[in-house]
N, C-alpha and C positions, 0 to 999 in steps of 0.2 A: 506666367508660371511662377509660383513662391517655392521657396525650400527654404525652411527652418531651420535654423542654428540650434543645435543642443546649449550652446550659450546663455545664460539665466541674463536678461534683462536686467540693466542694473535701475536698483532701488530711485522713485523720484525722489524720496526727504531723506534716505539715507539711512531711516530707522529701522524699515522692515524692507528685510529681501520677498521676493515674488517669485515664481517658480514659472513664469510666462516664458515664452521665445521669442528671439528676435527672429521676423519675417525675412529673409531678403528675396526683392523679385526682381527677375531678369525679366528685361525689357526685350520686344520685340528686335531689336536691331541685334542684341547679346544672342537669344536664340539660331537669330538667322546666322549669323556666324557659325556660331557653334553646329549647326546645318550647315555649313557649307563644309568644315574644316573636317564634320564626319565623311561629305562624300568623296573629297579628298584624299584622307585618311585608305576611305573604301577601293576609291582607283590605285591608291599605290599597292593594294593587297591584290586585286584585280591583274594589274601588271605582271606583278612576279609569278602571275600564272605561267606565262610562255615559255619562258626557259625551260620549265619540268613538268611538259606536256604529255599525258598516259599516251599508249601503253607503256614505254617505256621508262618514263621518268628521268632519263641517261643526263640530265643538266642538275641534278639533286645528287646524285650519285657522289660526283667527285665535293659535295658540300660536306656530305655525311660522313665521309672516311675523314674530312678539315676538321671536324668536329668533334673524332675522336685522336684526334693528333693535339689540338688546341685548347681543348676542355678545361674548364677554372673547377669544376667539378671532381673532388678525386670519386675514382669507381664510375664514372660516366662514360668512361675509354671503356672500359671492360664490356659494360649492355649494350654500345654502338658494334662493339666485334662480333660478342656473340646472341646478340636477339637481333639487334636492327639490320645488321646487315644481311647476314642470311636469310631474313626474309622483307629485301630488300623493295621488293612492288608490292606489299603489302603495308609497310610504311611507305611509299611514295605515294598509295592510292589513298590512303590514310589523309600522309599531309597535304597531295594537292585538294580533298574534296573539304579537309577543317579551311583550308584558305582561300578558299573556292567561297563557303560559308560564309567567311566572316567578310569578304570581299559585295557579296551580295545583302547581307545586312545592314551593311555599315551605307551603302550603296544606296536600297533603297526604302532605306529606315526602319526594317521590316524584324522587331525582337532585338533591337538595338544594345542593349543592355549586354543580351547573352553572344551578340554578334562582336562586339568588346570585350569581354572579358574569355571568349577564346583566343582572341586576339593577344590578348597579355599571355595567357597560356605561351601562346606561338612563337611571339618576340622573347620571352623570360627563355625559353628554349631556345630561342639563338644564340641569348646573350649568353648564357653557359658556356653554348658550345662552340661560338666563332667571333664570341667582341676581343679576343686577343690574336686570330689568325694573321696572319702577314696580309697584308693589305686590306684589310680590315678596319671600317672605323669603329671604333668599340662603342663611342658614344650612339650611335644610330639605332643599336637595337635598346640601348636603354631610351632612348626618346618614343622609337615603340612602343615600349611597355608602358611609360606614362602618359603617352596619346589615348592607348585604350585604358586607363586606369579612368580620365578626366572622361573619357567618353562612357563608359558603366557609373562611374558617378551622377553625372547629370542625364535627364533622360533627351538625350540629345535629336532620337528621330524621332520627335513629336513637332517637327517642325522640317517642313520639305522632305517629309516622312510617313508607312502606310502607317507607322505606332500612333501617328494624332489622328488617326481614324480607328485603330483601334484598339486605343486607351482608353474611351469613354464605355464603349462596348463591353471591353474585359473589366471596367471597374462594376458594371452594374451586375455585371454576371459575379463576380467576388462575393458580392452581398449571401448569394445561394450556392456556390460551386469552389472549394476548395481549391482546384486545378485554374481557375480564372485567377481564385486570388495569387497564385505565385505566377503564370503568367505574365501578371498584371505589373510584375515589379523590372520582367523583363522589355517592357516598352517605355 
């Protein structure tokens, strides 16, 4: 796999610049990593399913009132009191089915891209609302956010992943189908 640097290639004689890129490719062993570290990634999202189990969600409950106690956010106490909690299983059903999502993406490499970058979504919303609570490590949900950041960067399930079955597929279909081609950015 190559990914190109927007980096201008520097000149060989130094008289004339070039408008070329530098290539750089990850090697099979780099991928597999980055494979492994997405499904990973997927099980810890996977995990934190159990606590805030439908129908009743009652292990999120006491997260969400932390959240408007602890907030780095101002005005983010106020939409936790009055939208989110009153209609309290409809955000539970909400966030356990986005973590649910990006738990099985990330999982079985399946739209990888978009299964990370709700992920950031999901962590950047914690870290708002509980990297300062008492017992809380703060840094954990910023590593969050940058695991799914590195992971929508590189297309990471094209490797121990269904995206390297089909990447090729959504790229040929790009060519004729507008809807492949943006697809296609998400594997």
């Amino acid at each position: 796999m190559s990914v190109t640097s927007s980096k201008p290639a520097p000149a060989s004689s130094g008289v004339q610049e070039t408008n070329t890129h530098i290539s750089v490719t990850l090697g099979e062993t780099s991928l597999l990593v980055l494979a492994l570290v997405r499904i990973f990634v997927g099980s810890l999202w996977f995990q934190q399913l159990s606590w805030k189990m439908p129908p009743t969600f009652s292990g999120l409950h006491r997260y969400v009132i932390e959240e408007g106690q602890y907030t780095i956010l101002p005005g983010y106490s106020f939409i936790i009191q009055h939208v989110l909690l009153p209609n309290f299983l409809l955000l539970g059903a909400g966030t356990w089915t986005a973590e649910l999502l990006v738990a099985l993406s990330l999982l079985f490499g399946l739209f990888t891209r978009l299964g990370a970058l709700l992920s950031v979504l999901l962590a950047a919303q914690l870290y708002v609302g509980l990297a300062f609570a008492p017992g809380e490590w703060y840094w954990s949900y910023g590593m969050l956010v940058l695991l799914g950041i590195v992971l929508a960067a590189v297309p990471a399930g094209r490797r121990l992943g269904v995206d390297q079955w089909l990447s090729p597929r959504l790229h040929a279909a790009s060519k004729t189908h507008p809807l492949a081609r943006l697809l296609n950015w998400f594997v």
